[in-house]
C-alpha positions, 0 to 999 in steps of 0.5 A: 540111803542104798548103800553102794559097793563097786569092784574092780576085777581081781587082778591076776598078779602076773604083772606089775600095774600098767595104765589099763588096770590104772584106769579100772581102779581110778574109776572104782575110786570116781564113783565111790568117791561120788557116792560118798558125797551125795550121803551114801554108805559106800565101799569100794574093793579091789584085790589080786587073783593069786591062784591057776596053773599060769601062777604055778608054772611062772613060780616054778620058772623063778624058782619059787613057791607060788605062794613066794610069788605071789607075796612079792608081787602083791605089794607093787599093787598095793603101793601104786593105788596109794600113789594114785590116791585110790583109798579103797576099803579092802584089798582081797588075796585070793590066797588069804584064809577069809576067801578059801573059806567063803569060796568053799561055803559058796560051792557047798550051797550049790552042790547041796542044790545039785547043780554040781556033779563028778565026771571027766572033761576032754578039751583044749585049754589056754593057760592065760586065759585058765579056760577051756574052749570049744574046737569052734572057739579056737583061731586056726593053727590052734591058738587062743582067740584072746593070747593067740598062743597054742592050747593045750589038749587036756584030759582030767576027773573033773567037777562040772557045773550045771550051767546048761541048766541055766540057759532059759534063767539066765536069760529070764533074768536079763530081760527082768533087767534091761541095765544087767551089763552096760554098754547095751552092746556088750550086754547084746553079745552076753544075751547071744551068746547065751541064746545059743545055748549053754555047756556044763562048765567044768569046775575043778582041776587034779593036774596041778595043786596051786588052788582052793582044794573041792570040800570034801575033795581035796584031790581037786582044786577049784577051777580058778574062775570060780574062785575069783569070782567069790571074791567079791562075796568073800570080801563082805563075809559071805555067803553066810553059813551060820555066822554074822556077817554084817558088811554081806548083809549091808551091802550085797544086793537086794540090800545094796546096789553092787556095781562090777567095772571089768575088761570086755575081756572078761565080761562072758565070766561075770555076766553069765558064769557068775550070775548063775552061780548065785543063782544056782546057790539062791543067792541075787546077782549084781545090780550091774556089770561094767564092761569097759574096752582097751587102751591103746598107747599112742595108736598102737596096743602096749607091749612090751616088745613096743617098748609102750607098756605104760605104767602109771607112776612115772606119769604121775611123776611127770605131770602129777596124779591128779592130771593123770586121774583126770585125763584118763576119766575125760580122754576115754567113754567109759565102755569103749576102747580109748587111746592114751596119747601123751599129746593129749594129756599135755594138751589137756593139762595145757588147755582144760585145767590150766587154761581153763579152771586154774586160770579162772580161780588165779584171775580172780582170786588171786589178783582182784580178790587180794587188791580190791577186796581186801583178801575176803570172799564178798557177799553179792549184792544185786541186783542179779543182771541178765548174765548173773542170772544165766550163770546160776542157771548153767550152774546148776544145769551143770552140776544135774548133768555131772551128777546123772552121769555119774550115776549112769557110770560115764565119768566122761560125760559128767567132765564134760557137763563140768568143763561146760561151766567152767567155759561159762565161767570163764565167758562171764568173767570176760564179758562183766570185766571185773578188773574195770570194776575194780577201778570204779571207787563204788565196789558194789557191783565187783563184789557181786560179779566176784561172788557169782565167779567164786560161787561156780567155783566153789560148786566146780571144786566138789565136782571135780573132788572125786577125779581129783582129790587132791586139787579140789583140797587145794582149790577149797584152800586157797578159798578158805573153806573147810574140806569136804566131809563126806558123812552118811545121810548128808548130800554135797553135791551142788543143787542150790545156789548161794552156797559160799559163805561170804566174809572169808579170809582167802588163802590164794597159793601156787597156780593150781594146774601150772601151764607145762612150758614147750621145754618143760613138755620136751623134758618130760617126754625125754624122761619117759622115753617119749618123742612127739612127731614135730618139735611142739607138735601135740598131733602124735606121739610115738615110743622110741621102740615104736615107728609112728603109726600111719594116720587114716583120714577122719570119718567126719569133717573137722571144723576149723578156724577161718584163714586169715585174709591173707592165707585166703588170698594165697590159697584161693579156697572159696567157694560162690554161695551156688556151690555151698547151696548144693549142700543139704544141711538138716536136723537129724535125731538120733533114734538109735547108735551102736558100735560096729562090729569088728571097728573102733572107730565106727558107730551106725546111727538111725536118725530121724532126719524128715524122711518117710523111714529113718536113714543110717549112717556111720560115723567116726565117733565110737572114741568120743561118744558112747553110744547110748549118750547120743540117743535123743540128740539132734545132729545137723547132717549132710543129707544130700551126700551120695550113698557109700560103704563101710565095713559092709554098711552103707551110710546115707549120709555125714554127722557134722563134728567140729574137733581141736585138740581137746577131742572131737564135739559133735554139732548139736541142735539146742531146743525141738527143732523137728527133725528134717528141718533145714539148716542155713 
């Protein structure tokens, strides 16, 4: 099998870890995870940026050698991805001897090419960002586009990089490529961006000393990116300058499938500077490129100003690692911006995980198991009924489209695909009653219902290993079974049904996800400085520091539970069949989807919906769908809605979506239906 190497950004050590960067490496961790399940030699790195003049100027203001500062706060990184089980296979300092050597092997092969020369460079240059921009690039009263803080004008002797050079490659190279960056959008604004044509890129620094030394020149220090960047090389042992390197052999592309999750921040460095510097040494760029957005903390962008500047441990103190692991994977599409809301995540943990899989393995496991059946896994007996047989199937539906989402980098998806079986678990269960079989003497058919619940289990608990490694452990305990080994060459994953052993002696311990009750919910938000709207509310919750944020009205319409005759009776909220009958519900299918530019919120969507020519909407759903999930879905819209504008868009009708407190689920049609067709 290919082996597969994921990275996330080097991060620069300013800071202790927050919750952003804690998304970043917990989804690192999910795919390696995966991979090494499905039999795939794997590795997984991450790492801190240590050099620039940010690092020198913060060390100077502390009274400290860069080095000293550096040293320090290297170990609260190390320490937090223990915490959140993120077990990754190298931890790269952009300080230690193994990168300085390899960054400067990296940049002997492209001089020896000639695509890096000597000159001066002249332009205005943020320290955060450790990048010069253009006067064109810069907000008005100077301020960096990205901090929105003053440049500073600098003049200096600097190496430059051909990059103008590589316009046309660049741009060859992504068409040979059409999955180079994901999400599609991100990787539309790499491609114009490029088209506009590219600048030599200034390569080296003589104003401060905090980095690798130029060979051959020590006077200059390499611009900061260009060491970064060589990090993810230099961890494999490469480039290759007459030594042995087996891991670079193994696992760098064309060899291997190398996939790079960074910040949208910081997605022009690795999908257009990064690329052309392999290109420029000979060497192949990475299979892909992963641009995730921002998260946002109850609404509102972390600062520590807000008093919002999350960080992950006392998280996982409060509500423990593996929920925490699990909300961040299911609450946010990957490559979009997402919100972390503790609302959410109590409703989540509330809702999903206990109410939902650790109630499905307690009702049968721990009750009906231990009294009925003698403590042991039963073997199915058949004759499989209709249920039985729709079970299997949505089994192993499910357990296909967890793992095509995997592969396609949306762990989101792939929770999704999930949480199906485990609603469809929890259906059967209900509908075959197996606490009334357990009161019939002939036990046959309890046995085999038992079996098909504990054998979706089963399946459920390896897909659910690598968000939450550590209640998949339990959950294979308390059935008895052995831990999952991971081995090279083996696949695990769920793909045949009957997979459970019968026989086995059952182990059923605590609940797996205990249920937060409303006192132990308020002290857990006290503890961590958080207060929620209304006592018992999950609609919002807001930092101390912070007022809470002015709700805007949703863009699609929410479906609801009917009233009760008696609210109905109060409120007198019908409507005669006339009325509804001026609604105009159709199937639309979904032709293409795309962000909105300059909105979080919206997605323009062209939809085939029985018209002469596709019709565009817009609709409120960008932090729930990506959009390349909803291409190919049939939708029921509202087709005869009067015409209206957003962001300078006109949308030609509504997607209809249904939300509660697990998020927002657009209202999809099953089978091939023809698009246009009624709706009634």
């Amino acid at each position: 099998m290919k082996p597969f190497y994921v990275t996330t950004p080097i991060y620069y050590v300013n800071d202790r870890p927050h919750i952003g960067t804690a998304y970043s490496t917990i989804a690192a961790d999910v795919l390696t995870r995966y991979q090494r399940l499905r039999g795939r030699p794997a590795r997984f790195l991450t790492g801190l940026d240590e050099h620039g003049l940010k690092i020198a100027r913060t060390a100077e203001a502390q009274g400290l050698t860069p080095q000293e500062l550096t040293d320090q706060m290297q170990e609260p990184f190390r320490q937090t991805w223990k915490l959140l089980s993120c077990e990754h296979d190298d931890f790269i300092r952009t300080t230690e001897r193994r990168h300085k050597r390899k960054a400067q092997a990296l940049w002997r092969m492209i001089q020896e090419r000639g695509d890096i020369y000597l000159g001066e460079y002249e332009d205005w240059y943020c320290v955060g960002c450790e990048t010069f921009y253009t006067e064109k690039d810069l907000l008005e009263g100077k301020l960096c586009p990205q901090h929105l803080k003053p440049v500073e004008r600098i003049k200096e002797s600097s190496y430059f990089f051909r990059l103008s050079k590589y316009t046309q490659p660049l741009l060859d190279y992504y068409e040979a490529h059409p999955d180079f960056v994901k999400p599609s959008a991100r990787f539309n604004e790499v491609k114009s961006f490029v088209r506009e044509g590219l600048r030599d890129l200034s390569l080296s620094r003589t104003s401060f000393r905090w980095g690798i030394p130029v060979p051959g020149d020590p006077e200059h220090v390499m611009y900061v990116w260009f060491d970064a960047l060589s990090n993810y090389m230099s961890a494999l042992g490469g480039p290759v300058e007459n030594e042995p390197a087996p891991l670079f052999e193994q696992f760098w592309p064309p060899n291997g499938d190398l996939v790079h999750l960074v910040g949208k921040d910081i997605l022009r460095f690795h999908a257009v500077y990064w690329p052309a510097f392999l290109l420029a040494a000979g060497l192949t760029p990475p299979t892909q490129i992963w641009a995730h957005g921002w998260l946002t903390v109850n609404g509102q962008k972390m600062s520590k100003s807000l008093g919002n500047f999350l960080r992950p441990e006392p998280l996982a103190e409060a509500f423990g690692v593996d929920p925490l692991r699990y909300y961040l994977m299911r609450d946010v599409a990957f490559g979009q911006d997402g919100d972390f809301s503790h609302a959410n995540l109590i409703a989540r943990l509330n809702g999903e995980l206990a109410n939902g899989l650790g109630n499905l393995l307690n009702r049968v496991l721990a009750s009906i198991v231990q009294k009925s059946l003698g403590g042991r896994i039963p073997a199915p007996t058949g004759p499989d009924t209709a249920e039985d047989l729709t079970l299997q199937a949505e089994a192993l539906r499910c357990a296909r489209a967890a793992a095509e989402q995997l592969d396609a980098v949306a762990p989101q998806r792939a929770l999704e695909a999930v949480w199906e079986l485990v609603s469809a678990a929890n259906r059967y269960v209900d509908r075959t009653e197996p606490w009334a079989l357990a009161k019939l003497e002939d036990k046959s058919r309890l046995s085999h219902v038992v079996y098909h619940v504990l054998e979706t289990v089963r399946m459920i608990g390896v897909m659910i290993s690598p968000f939450m490694p550590g209640k998949a452990h339990e959950l294979r305990e308390q059935m008895g079974l052995h831990p999952l080994m991971a081995t090279v060459g083996c696949d695990l994953w769920p793909s045949v049904w009957g997979g459970l052993p019968s026989g086995i002696t059952t182990q059923p311990g605590k609940p797996l996800f205990p249920r937060l009750d409303k006192d132990q919910e308020a002290a857990a938000l006290e503890n961590l400085g958080v207060k929620l709207d209304a006592p018992g509310s999950h609609a919002a919750a807001t930092s101390k520091a912070q007022s809470p944020k002015s709700q805007k009205p949703a863009q699609e319409p929410k479906v609801t539970e009917p009233a009760s005759p008696a609210t109905q009776a109060s409120t007198d909220t019908s409507i005669s069949y006339d009325d509804f009958a001026k609604v105009e519900l159709r199937v639309g299918l979904v032709l293409t989807a795309e962000p909105v530019p300059k909105s979080d919120k919206l997605l323009r969507l062209t939809l085939d919906a029985g018209d002469p020519a596709p019709r565009q909407i817009l609709a409120g759903i960008a932090q729930h769908y990506a959009p390349e999930a909803l291409v190919g879905k049939r939708v029921i819209i509202v087709a005869n809605l009067k015409p209206r504008k957003l962001m300078g868009l006109e949308s030609q009708g509504m997607v209809l979506a249904a939300s509660d407190e697990t998020g927002l689920f657009v209202s999809a049609v099953a089978g091939d239906v023809k698009p246009g067709s009624l709706v009634k």
